[in-house]
C-alpha positions as a Python dict, from the first residue, in 0.01 Angstrom:
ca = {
    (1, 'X'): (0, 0, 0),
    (2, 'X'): (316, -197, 105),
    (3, 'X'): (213, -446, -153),
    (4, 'X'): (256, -247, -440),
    (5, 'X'): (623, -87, -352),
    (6, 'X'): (904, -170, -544),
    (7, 'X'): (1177, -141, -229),
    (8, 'X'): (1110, -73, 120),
    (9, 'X'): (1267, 43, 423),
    (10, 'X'): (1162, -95, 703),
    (11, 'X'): (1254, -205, 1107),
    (12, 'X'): (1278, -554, 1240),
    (13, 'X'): (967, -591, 1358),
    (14, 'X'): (626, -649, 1203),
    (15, 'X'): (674, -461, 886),
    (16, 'X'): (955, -680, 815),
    (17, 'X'): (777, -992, 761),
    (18, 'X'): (506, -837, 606),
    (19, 'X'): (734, -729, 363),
    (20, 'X'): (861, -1039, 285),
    (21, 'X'): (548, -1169, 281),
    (22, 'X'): (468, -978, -52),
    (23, 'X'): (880, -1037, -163),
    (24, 'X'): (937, -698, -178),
    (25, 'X'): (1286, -648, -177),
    (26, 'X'): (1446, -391, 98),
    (27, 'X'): (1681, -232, 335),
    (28, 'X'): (1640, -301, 692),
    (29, 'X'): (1752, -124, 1066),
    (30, 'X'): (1709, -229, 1388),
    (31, 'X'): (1498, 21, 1615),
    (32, 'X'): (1608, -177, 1934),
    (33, 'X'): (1935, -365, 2019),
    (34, 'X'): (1725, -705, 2047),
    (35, 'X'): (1573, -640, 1664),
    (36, 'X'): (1940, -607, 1543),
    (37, 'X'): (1918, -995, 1567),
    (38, 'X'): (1650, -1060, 1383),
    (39, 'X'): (1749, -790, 1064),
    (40, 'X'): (2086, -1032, 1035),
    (41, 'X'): (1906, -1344, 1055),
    (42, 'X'): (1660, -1203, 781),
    (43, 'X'): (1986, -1097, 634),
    (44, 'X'): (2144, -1439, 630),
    (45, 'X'): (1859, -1621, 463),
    (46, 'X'): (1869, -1363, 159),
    (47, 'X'): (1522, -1177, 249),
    (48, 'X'): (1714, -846, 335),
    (49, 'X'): (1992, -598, 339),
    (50, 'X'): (2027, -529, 771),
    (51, 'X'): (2217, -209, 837),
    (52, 'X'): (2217, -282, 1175),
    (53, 'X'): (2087, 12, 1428),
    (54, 'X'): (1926, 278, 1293),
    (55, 'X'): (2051, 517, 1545),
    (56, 'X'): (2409, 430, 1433),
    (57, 'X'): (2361, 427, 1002),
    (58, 'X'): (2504, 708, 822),
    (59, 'X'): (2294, 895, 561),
    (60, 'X'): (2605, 777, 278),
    (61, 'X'): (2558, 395, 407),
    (62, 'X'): (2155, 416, 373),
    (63, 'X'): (2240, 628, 10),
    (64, 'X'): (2503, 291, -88),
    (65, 'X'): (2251, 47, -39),
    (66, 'X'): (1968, 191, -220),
    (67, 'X'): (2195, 339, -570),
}
């Protein structure tokens, strides 16, 4: 199934590599403080868009990235 989207949201953990795995392009948010690291290291290297922690990201910054 993840294979055949055409954006995804996901965490920093597992899905996130899977993801880009299958280069599907996507929006990322840390569940946990210590995955915040990895979504801007992902971020850095081009392989996603890290909003940082979920429990902080506004509906309007989640709606900015995807339009």
């Amino acid at each position: 199934m993840l294979k055949h989207a055409k954006l995804c949201l996901t965490a920093c953990g597992n899905t996130l590599y899977e993801r880009v795995y299958y280069g599907i392009p996507g929006i990322s948010v840390a569940q946990f403080p210590r995955q915040d690291g990895i979504g801007r290291v992902f971020e850095s290297m081009g392989l996603t868009c890290h909003l940082g922690l979920g429990s902080l990201v506004k509906a309007d910054d989640l709606y900015e990235k995807v339009m």
